[in-house]
C-alpha positions in Angstrom: 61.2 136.0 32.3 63.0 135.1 35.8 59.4 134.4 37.1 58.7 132.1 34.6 62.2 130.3 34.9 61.0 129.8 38.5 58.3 128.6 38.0 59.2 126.2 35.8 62.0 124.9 38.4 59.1 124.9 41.2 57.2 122.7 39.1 60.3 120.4 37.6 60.7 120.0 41.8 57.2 118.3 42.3 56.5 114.2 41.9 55.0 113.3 39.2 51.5 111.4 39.8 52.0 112.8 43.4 48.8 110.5 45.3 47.2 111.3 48.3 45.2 107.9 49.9 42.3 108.8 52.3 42.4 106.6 55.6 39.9 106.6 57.7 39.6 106.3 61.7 36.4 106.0 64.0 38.4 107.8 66.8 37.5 111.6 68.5 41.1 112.5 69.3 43.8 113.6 66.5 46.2 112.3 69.2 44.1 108.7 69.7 47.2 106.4 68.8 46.3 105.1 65.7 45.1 108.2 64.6 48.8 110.0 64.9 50.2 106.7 63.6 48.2 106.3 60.1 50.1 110.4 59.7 53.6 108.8 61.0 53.1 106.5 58.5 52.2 109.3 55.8 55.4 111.4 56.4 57.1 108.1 56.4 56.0 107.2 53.1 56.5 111.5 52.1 60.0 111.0 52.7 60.9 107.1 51.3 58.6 108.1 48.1 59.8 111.5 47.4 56.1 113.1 47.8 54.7 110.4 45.7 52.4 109.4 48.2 50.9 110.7 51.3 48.0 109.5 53.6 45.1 112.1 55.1 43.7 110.8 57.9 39.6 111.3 58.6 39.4 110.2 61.8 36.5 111.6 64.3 33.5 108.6 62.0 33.8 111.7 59.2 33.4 109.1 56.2 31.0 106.7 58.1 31.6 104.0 61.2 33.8 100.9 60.3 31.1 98.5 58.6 30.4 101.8 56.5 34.0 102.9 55.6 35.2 98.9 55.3 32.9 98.2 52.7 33.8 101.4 50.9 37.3 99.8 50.8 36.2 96.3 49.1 35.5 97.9 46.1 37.9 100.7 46.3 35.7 103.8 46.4 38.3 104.5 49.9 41.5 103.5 50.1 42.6 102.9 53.7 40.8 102.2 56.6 42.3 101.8 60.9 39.4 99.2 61.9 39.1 97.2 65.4 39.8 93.8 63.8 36.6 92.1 65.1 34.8 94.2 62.2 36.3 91.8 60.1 35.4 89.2 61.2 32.0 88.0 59.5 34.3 88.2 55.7 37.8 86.9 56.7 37.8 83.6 59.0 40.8 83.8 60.3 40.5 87.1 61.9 38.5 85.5 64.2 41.9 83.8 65.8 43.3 87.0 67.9 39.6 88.3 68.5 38.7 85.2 70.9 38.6 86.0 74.4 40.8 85.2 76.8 43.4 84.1 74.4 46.2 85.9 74.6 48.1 86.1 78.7 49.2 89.4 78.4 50.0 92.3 76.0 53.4 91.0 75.5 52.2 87.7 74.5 49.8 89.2 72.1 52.8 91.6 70.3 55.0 88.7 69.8 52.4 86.7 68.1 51.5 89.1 65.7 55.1 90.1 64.7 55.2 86.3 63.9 53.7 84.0 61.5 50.5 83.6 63.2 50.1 87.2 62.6 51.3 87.8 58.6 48.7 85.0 57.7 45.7 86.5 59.7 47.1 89.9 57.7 46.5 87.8 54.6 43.5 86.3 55.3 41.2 89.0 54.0 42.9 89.7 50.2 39.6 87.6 49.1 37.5 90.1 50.3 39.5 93.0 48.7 41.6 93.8 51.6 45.1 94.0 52.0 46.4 93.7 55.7 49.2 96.1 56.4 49.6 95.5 60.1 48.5 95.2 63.5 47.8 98.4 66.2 47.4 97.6 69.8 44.0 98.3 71.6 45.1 97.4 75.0 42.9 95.1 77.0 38.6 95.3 77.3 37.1 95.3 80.1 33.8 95.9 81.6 32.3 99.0 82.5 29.0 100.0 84.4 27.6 101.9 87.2 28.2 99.1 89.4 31.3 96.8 89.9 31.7 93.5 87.7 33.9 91.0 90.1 32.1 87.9 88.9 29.9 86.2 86.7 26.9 86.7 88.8 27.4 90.6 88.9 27.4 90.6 84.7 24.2 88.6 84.7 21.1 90.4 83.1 23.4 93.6 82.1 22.3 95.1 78.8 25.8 95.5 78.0 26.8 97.4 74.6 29.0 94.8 72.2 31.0 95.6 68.5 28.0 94.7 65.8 29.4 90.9 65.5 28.2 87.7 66.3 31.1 86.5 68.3 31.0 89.5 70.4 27.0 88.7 70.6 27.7 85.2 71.8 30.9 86.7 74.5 28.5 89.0 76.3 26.1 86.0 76.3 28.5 83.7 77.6 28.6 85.9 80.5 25.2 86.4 81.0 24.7 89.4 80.1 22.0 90.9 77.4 24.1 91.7 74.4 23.3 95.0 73.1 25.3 95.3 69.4 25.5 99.2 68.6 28.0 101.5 67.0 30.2 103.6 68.7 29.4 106.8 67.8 25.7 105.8 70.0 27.2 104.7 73.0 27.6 107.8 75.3 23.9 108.4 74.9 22.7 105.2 75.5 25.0 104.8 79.0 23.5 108.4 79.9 19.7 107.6 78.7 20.1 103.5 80.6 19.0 102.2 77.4 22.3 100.4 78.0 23.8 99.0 81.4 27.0 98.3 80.8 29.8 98.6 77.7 32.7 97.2 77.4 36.5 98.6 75.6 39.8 99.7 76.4 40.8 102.6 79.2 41.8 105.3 76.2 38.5 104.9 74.6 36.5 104.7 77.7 37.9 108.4 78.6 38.1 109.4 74.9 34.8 108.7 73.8 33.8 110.3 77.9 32.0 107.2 78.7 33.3 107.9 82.1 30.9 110.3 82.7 27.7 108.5 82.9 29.5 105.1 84.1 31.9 105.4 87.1 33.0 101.9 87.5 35.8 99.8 85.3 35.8 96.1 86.4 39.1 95.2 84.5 37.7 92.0 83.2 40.6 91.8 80.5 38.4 89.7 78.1 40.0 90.5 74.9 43.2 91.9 73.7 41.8 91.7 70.1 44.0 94.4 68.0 43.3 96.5 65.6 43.9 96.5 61.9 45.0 98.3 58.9 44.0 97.8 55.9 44.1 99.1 52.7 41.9 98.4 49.3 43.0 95.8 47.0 41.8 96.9 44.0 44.2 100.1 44.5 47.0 98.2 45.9 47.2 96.0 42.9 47.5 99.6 40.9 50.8 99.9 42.8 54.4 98.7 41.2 55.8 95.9 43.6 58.6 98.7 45.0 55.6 100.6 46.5 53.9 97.8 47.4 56.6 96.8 49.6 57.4 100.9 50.3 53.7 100.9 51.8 54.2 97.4 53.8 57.4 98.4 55.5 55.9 102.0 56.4 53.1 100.5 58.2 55.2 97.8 60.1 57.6 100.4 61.2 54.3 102.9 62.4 53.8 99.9 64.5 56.3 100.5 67.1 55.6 104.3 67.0 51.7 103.3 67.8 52.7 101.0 70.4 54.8 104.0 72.3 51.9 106.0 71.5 49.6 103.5 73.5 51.3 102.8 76.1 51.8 106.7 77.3 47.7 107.4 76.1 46.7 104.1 78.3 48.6 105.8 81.2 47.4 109.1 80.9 44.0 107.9 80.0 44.0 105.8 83.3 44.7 108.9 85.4 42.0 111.0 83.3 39.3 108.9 84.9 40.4 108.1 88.1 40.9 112.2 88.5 37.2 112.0 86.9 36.0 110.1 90.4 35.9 106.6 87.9 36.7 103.3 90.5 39.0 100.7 89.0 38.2 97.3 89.7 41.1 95.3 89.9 39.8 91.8 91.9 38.1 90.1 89.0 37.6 86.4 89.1 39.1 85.9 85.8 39.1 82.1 86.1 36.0 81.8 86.0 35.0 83.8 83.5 37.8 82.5 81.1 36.1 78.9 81.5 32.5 80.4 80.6 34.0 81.1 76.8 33.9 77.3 76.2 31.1 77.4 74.4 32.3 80.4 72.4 35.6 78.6 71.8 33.3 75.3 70.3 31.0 77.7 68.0 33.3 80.0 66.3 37.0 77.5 66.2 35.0 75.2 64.3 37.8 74.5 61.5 41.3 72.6 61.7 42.7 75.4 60.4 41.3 78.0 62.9 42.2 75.2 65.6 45.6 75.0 64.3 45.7 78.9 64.8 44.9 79.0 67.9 47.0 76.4 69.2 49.7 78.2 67.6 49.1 81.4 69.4 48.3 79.2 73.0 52.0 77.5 72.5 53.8 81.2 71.3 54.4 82.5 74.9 
């Protein structure tokens, strides 16, 4: 009898309709930054919720790459996904904004625009699509790497140089002169060690996670894009929530954002010394001028709306 009266108190003590929401991440380490901050968001949510909800994180490409696992979100077959913003770009206009190169002057310039208004209506901007926007991870600067320095234009001309499967990143690389090569992640360490590939380009933590510092030795910090990552999570199960958890949800993932942020700054650092150690040379004298005024053309193509215009004005005048 007192094993069933405990019983019955262990199961009075569990949430009712307790939910666990599958996010998913591209990203080898359990530690990358987002990674850890999609689970500091879960025990965030644990806590405010009472165990009502809870996020697992499959990082590591285990439910697909990001075209695979975003689409799985439109219709709500997933329910989260941590994608590099520029994925969204062919669905949700305005994404474009914070993905165009050379916008943004520095890291600092890029937070405080998308903690503003520039930023909630680029969050926004994909609902059509069947996305919600919850906020806005850092992924540091790109830059070029190779097995030669990149200090100018001239240097990136003919590269066959690995770019995110989209058509502005397509026309970037071409801007540049390079041969855009558009390929998922997951195939770029065997296409740097095998030459089918010259060149890629990303941030320092995923140039030593995903050990592309192996078969290239030289990172020309070409700074191109600050483009940020993004969280989103499906409408069609959002709109299932009450508007308490929606707002629960929102404010977990906008305070995750200053624990990713800490997160990144101390992976960038010791991602930095990873590769250097590793015999990788940093290329700090880039002529940046000049290849900021290539993207012209890149600017006229894709900022083809007043809207978009206005968007990027708004981000140019936000420093």
């Amino acid at each position: 009898m007192k094993m069933l009266f405990a019983a019955a108190i262990a199961a009075a003590a569990l949430p009712l309709h307790a939910v666990e929401l599958r996010s998913a991440d591209v990203h080898n380490s359990d530690e990358y930054p987002t990674v850890a901050a999609v689970r500091h968001m879960s025990e965030t949510l644990d806590k405010q919720s009472g165990g009502r909800y809870k996020i697992k994180v499959f990082n590591k490409g285990a439910l697909g790459n990001e075209k695979e696992t975003l689409d799985q979100v439109k219709i709500g077959a997933l329910e989260m996904n941590r994608v590099n913003i520029s994925t969204l770009n062919a669905i949700c206009p305005k994404s474009l904004v914070p993905t165009m190169p050379f916008l943004f002057d520095s890291i600092a310039h890029m937070r405080k625009t998308l903690d503003g208004p520039v930023g909630e209506e680029v969050l926004k901007g994909c609902e059509h699509e069947g996305l919600v926007g919850l906020a806005f991870y850092d992924s540091g600067s790109r830059s070029i790497y190779a097995k030669k320095a990149v200090r100018s234009l001239a240097d990136v001309k003919g590269l066959k140089i690995r770019v995110q499967p989209s058509e502005l990143w397509v026309a970037v690389a071409s801007a540049m002169g390079a041969n855009a090569t558009p390929m998922p992640t997951g195939e770029v360490y065997t296409a740097l060690k095998t030459g089918l590939i010259d060149a890629a380009e990303n941030n320092v933590p995923s140039y030593e996670g995903f050990k592309h510092y192996e078969p290239v030795k030289f990172y020309s910090r070409t700074e191109h894009s600050m483009a940020p990552e993004m969280l989103v999570i499906s409408k069609a199960v959002f709109d299932k929530m009450p508007k308490a958890d929606q707002d629960m949800f929102r404010a977990a993932a906008k305070e995750s954002v200053a624990f990713q942020r800490a997160r990144w700054d101390e992976q960038e650092a010791k991602a930095l010394a990873i590769v250097t150690k590793a015999g990788t040379q940093v290329v700090a004298d880039v002529d940046k001028a000049a290849f900021k005024a290539a993207m012209a053309p890149v600017y006229t193509k894709f900022i083809t709306t007043p809207d978009l215009q206005r968007l990027v004005k708004a981000v140019q005048q936000n420093k």
